[in-house]
Biotite code that builds the C-alpha atoms (Angstrom):
import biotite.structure as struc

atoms = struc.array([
    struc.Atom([3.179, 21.306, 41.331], chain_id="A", res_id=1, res_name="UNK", atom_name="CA", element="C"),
    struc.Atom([2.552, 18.470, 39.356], chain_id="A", res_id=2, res_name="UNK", atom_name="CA", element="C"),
    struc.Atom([4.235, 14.482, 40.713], chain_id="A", res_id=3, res_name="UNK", atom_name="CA", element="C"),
    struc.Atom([4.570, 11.242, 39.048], chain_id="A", res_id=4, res_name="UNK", atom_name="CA", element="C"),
    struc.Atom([2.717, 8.186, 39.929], chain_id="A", res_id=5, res_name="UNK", atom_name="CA", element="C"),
    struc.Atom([5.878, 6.681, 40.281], chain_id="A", res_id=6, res_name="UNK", atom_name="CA", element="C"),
    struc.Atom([7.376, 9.429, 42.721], chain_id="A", res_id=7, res_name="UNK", atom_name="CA", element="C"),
    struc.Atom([4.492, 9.313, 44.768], chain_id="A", res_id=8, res_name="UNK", atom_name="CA", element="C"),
    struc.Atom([5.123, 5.600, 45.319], chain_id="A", res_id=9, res_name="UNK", atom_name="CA", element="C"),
    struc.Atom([8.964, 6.036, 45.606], chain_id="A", res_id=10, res_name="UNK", atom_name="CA", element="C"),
    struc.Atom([8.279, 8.166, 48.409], chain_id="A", res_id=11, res_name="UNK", atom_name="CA", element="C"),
    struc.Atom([5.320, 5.483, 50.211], chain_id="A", res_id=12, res_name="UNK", atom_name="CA", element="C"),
    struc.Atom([8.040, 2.672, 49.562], chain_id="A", res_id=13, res_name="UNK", atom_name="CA", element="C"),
    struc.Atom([10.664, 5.091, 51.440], chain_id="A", res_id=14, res_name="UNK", atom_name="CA", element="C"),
    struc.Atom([7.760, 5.798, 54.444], chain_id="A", res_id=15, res_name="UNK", atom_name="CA", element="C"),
    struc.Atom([7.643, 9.254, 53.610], chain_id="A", res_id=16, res_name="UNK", atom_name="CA", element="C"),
    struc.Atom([4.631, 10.603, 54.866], chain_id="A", res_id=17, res_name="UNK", atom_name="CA", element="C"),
    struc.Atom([2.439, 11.345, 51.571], chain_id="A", res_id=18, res_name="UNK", atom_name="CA", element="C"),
    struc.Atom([-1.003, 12.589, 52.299], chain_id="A", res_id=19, res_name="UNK", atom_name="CA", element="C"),
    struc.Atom([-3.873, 12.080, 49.384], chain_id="A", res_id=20, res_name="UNK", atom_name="CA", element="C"),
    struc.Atom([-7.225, 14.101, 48.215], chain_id="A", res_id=21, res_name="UNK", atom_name="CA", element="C"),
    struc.Atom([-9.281, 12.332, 46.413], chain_id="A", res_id=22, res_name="UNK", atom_name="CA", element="C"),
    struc.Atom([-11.324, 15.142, 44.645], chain_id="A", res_id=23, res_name="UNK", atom_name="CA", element="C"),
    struc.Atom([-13.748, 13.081, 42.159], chain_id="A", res_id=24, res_name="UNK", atom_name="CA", element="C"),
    struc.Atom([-16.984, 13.052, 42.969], chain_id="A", res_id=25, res_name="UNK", atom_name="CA", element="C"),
    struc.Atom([-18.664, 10.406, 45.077], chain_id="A", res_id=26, res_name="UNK", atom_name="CA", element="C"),
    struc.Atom([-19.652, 7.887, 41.983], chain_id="A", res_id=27, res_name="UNK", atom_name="CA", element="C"),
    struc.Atom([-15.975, 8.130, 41.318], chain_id="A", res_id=28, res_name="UNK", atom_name="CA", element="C"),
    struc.Atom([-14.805, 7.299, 44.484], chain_id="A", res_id=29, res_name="UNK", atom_name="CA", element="C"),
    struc.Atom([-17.553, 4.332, 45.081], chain_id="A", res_id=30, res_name="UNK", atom_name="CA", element="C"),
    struc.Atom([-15.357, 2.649, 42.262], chain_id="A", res_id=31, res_name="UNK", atom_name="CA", element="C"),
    struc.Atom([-12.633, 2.676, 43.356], chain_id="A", res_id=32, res_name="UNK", atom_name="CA", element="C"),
    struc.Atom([-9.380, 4.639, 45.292], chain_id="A", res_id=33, res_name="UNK", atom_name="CA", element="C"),
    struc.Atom([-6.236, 4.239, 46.424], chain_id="A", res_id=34, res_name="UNK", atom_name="CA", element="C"),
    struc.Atom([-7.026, 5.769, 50.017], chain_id="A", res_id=35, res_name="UNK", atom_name="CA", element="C"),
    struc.Atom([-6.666, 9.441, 51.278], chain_id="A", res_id=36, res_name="UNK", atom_name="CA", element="C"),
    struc.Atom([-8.971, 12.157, 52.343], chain_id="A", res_id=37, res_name="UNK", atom_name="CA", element="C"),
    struc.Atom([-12.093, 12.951, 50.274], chain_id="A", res_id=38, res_name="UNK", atom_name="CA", element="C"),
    struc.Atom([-13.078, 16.433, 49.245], chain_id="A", res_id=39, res_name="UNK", atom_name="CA", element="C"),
    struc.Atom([-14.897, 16.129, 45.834], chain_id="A", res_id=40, res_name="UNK", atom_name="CA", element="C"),
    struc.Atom([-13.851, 19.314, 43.773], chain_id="A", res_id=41, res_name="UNK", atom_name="CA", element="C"),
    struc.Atom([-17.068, 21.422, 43.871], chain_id="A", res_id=42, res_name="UNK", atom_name="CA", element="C"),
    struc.Atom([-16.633, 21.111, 47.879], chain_id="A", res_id=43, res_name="UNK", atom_name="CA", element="C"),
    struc.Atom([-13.385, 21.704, 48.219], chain_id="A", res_id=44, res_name="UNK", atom_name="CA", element="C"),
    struc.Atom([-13.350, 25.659, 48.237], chain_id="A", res_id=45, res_name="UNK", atom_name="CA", element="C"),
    struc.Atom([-15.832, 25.398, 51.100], chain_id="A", res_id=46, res_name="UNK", atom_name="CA", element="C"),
    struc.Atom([-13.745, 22.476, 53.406], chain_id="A", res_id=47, res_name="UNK", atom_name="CA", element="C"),
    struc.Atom([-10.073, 22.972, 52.166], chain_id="A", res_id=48, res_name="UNK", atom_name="CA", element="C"),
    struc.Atom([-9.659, 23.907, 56.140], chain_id="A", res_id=49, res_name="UNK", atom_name="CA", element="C"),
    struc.Atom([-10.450, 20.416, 56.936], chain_id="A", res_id=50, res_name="UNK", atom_name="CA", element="C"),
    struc.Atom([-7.026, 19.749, 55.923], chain_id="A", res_id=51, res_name="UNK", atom_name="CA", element="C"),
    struc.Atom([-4.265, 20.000, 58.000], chain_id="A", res_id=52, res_name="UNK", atom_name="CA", element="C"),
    struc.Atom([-1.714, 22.128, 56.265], chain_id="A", res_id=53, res_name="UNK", atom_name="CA", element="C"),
    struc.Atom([0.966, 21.533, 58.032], chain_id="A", res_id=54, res_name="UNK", atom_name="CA", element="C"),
    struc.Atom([0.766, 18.189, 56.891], chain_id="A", res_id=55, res_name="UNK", atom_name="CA", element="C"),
    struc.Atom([3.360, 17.626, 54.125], chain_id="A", res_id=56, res_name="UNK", atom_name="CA", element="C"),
    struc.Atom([2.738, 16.324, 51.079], chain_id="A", res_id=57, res_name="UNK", atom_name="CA", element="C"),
    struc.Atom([-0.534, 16.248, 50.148], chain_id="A", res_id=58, res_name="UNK", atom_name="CA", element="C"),
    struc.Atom([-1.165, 14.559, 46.265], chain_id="A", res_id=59, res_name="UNK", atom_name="CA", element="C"),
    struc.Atom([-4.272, 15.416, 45.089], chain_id="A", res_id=60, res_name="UNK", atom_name="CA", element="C"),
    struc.Atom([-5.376, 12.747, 42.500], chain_id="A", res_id=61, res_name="UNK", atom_name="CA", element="C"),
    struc.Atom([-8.974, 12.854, 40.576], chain_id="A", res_id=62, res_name="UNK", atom_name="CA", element="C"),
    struc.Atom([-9.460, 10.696, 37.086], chain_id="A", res_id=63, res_name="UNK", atom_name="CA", element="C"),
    struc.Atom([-7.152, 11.506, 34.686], chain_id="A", res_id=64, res_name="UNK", atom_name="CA", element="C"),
    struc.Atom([-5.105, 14.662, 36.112], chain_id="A", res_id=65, res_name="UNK", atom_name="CA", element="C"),
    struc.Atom([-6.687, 17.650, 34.857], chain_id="A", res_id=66, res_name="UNK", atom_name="CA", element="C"),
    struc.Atom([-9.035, 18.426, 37.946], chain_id="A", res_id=67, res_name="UNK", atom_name="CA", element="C"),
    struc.Atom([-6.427, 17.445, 40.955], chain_id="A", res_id=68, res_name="UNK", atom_name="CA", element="C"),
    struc.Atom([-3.997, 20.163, 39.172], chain_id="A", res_id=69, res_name="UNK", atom_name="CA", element="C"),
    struc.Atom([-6.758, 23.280, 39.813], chain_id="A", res_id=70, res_name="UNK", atom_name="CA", element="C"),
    struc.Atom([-7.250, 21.848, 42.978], chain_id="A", res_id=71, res_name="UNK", atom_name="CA", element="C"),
    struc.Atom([-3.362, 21.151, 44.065], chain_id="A", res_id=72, res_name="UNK", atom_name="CA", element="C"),
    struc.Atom([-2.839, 25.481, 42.713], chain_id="A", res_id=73, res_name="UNK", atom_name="CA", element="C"),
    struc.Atom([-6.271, 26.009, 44.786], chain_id="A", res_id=74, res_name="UNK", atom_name="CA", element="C"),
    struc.Atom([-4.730, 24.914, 48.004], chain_id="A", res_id=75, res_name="UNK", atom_name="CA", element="C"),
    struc.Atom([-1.023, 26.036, 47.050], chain_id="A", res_id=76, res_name="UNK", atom_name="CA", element="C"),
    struc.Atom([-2.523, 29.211, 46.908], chain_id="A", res_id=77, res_name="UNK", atom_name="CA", element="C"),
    struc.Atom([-3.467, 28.784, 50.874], chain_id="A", res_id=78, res_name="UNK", atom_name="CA", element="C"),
    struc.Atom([-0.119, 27.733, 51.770], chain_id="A", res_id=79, res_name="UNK", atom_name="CA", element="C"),
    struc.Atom([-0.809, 23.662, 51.548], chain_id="A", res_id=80, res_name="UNK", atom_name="CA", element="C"),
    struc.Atom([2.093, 21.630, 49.883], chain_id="A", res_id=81, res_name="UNK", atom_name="CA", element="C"),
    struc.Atom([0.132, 20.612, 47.260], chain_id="A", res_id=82, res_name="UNK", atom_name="CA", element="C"),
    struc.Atom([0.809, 18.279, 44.113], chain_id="A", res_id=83, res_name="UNK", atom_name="CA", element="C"),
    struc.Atom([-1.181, 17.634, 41.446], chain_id="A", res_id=84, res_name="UNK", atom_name="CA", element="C"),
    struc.Atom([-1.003, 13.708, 40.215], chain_id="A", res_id=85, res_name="UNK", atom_name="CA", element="C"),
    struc.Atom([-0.313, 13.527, 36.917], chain_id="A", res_id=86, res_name="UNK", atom_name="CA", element="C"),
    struc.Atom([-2.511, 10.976, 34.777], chain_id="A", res_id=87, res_name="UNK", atom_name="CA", element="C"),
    struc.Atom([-4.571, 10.693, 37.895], chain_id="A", res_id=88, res_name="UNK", atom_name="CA", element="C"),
    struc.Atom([-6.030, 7.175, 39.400], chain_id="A", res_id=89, res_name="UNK", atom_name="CA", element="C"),
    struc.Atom([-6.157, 6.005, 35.806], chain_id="A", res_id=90, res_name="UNK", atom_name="CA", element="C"),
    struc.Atom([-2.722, 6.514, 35.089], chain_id="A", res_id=91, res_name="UNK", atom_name="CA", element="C"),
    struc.Atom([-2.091, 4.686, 38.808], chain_id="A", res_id=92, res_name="UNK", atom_name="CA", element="C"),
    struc.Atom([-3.581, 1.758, 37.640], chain_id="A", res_id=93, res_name="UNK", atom_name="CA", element="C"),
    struc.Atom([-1.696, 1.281, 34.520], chain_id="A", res_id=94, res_name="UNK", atom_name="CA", element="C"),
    struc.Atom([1.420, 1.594, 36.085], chain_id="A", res_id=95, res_name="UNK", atom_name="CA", element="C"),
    struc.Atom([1.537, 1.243, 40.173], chain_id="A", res_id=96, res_name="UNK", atom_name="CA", element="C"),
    struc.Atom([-1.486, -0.695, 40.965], chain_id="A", res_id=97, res_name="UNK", atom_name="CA", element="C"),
    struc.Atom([-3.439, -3.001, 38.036], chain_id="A", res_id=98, res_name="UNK", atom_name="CA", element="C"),
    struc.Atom([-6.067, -3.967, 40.714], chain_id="A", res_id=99, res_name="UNK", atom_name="CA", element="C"),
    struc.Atom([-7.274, -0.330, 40.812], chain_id="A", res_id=100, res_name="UNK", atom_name="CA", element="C"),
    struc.Atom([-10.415, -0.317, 38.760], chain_id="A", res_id=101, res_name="UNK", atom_name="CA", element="C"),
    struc.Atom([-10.493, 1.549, 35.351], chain_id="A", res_id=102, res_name="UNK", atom_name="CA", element="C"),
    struc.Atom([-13.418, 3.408, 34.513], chain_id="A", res_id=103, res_name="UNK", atom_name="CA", element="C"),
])
């Protein structure tokens, strides 16, 4: 359930279809992202059927990890393909993407 930063872009660098959820909440997300759906986390148990889920992957990414891994189990739990992104957006900017804002 939980992915790698650098798996996730192994897999957009091989054109595997990777589908995100950004799950902050909106302050977050005015900051900065690195693209995907947005559901913030106290939403999502209402509008998880916005997703489509036969759309496989989906990496769920919030600041730092710990939030995208309750909501990754919340939607394996419902049958999505669900990972949680370890270390989060943060954790994508040290490593994939240095222009991603740290906050």
């Amino acid at each position: 359930m939980l992915i790698s930063v650098a798996k996730v872009k192994q897999w957009m660098d091989q054109g595997k279809p990777v589908h995100l959820l950004d799950i902050r909440n909106p302050d977050e997300r005015a900051i900065c992202h690195i693209g995907g759906e947005f559901i913030p986390l106290p939403e999502l148990e209402h509008r998880f059927n916005e997703l489509d889920s036969t759309q496989r992957p989906w990496v769920v990414y919030c600041h730092h990890g710990v939030r995208s891994e309750y909501a990754a189990q919340f939607l394996k739990m419902r049958g999505y393909d669900a990972f949680s992104l370890v270390g989060g957006i943060e954790q994508w900017s040290l490593t994939i993407d240095p222009t991603i804002p740290r906050y």
